[in-house]
N, C-alpha and C positions, 0 to 999 in steps of 0.2 A: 504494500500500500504506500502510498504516496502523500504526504501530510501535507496541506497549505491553507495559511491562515486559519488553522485550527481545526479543519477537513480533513477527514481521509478520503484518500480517493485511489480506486481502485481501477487498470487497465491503463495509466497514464501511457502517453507516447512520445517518442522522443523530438523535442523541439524543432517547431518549423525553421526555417534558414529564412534568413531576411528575403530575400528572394521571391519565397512563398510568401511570406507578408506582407510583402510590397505588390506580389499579383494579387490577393484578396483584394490587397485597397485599391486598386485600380478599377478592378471588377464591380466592384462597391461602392466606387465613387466620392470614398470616405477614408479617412486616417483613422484607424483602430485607437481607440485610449489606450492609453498607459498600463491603467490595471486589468486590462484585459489581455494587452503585450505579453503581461507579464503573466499572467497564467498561464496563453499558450506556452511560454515559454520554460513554466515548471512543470505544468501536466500536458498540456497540448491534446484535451478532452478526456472527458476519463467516465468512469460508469461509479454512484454512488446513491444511496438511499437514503437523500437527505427533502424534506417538504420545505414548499414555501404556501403561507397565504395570499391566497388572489382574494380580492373582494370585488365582488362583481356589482352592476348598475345596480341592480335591485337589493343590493344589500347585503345578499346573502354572499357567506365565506366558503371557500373549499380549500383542502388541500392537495395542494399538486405537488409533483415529483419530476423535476428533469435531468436525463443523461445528457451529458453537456460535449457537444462537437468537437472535434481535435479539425486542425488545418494540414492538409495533404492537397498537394497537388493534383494527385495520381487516383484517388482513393476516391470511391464512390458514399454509398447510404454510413449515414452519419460522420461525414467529413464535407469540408469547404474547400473549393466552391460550389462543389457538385451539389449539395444541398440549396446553395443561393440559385443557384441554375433552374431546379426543379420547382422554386418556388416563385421565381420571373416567370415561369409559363404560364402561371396562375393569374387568369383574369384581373386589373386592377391591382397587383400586386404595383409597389413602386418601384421606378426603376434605377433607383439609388437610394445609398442610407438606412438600408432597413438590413438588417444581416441574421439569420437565425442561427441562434448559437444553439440549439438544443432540441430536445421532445421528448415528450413523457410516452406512456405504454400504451396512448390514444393516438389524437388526431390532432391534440395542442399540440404549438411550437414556442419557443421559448427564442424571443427576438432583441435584439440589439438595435436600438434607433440611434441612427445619429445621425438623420435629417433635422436643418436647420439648428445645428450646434448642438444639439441632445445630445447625452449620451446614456440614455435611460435602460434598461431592461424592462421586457413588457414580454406578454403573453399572449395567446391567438387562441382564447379559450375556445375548445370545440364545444358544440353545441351536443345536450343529450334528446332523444327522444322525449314525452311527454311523458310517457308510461314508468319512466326510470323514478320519476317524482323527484330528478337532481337537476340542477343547471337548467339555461335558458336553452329556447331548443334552436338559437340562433349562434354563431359564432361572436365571441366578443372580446374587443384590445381591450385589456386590461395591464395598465402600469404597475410593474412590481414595485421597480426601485431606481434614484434618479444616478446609480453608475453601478459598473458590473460590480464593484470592492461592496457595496452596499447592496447587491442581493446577495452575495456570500454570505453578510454578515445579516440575513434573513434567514438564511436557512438553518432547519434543525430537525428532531426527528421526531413525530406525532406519535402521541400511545395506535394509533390504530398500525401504523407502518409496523412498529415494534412487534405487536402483536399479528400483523400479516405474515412479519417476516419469519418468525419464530415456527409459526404453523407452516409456513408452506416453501420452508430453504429447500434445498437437493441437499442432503446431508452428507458429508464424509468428514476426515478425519482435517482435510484443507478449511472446508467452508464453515467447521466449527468454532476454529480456533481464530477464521479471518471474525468471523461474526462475532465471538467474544469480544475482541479486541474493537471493534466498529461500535457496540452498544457499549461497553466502557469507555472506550472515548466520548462518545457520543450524549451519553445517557446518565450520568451516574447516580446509582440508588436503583438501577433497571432490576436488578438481578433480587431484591426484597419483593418488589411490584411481581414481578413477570417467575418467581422460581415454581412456581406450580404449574403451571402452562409449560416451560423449557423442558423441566424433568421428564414430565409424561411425555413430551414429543420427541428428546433427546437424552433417554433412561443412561445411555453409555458413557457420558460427560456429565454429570450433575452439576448442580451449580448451588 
């Protein structure tokens, strides 16, 4: 795992070459910030199960979850630019300044504005069904946070993730020990809350 600003993060990649960063901004029409620089530049996307809250028009909150893009050249789904590419074909999409750095297990994206000097993170909440009785059943930008360094320092990890995750890991002897380590960093006091749920699910490791 890969630690930044107080994150783990898991799957890091090895840092873009100026190069690459210089063809994103070109492609994008935009100078990347600084602390966004600098992530690709320690993780350069990584896979982690950390929430943020969106509040949406009407009020209501949800918790989302995003695996956040690394920058390749080369490299198709969930890499840049091939991600900014798939999402200029999208009707009305703009055609500068908008960059998706991410997407949850849906159909939201997790976007980087920096049209007209922004340089906010925001979200392209997907719309559910009516029947789900969650979310509007329309698509909606919803502004997380006003720089990427400030939705890092949004995220954390919800009792329901905790408890999703507990129940439904792929278990062995690697993903025990990563996930120990991820909810102690993460969580601490988890293992008094969560030790009756972990044991029955993972009798071979107690906790």
């Amino acid at each position: 795992m890969t630690q930044y600003r107080g994150l783990l993060f898991e799957d890091a990649q090895q840092a873009p070459s100026d190069e690459a960063i210089a063809t994103l901004e070109t492609r994008l029409g935009a100078r990347l910030p600084e602390d966004y620089r600098a992530f690709l530049r320690a993780c350069n996307g990584a896979t982690f199960e950390y929430d943020v809250v969106a509040t949406l028009a009407n009020g209501d909150t949800e918790n989302l979850s995003f695996t956040l893009h690394g920058l390749d050249l080369h490299e198709r789904c969930d890499f840049n630019p091939y991600e900014l590419e798939q999402l200029r074909a999208v009707e009305d999409f703009p055609a500068s300044g908008l960059l998706p750095i991410g997407r949850d297990g849906g159909a939201s994206v997790l976007l980087l504005d920096l049209r007209d000097g922004r340089q906010e993170v925001a979200a392209m909440v997907a719309g559910l069904p009516a029947w789900t009785g969650r979310r509007q059943q329309g698509d909606e930008y919803v502004v997380l946070a006003d720089s990427f360094n400030g939705y890092l320092d949004l995220l954390h990890v919800s009792a329901e993730s905790i408890e999703d995750h507990i129940t439904r890991f792929l278990v062995s002897p690697d993903s025990i020990a990563a996930t120990l380590e991820w909810l102690d960093h993460c969580s601490p006091g988890w293992r008094e809350r969560y030790r009756e749920l972990w044991n029955a699910r993972i009798p071979q490791a107690p906790i």
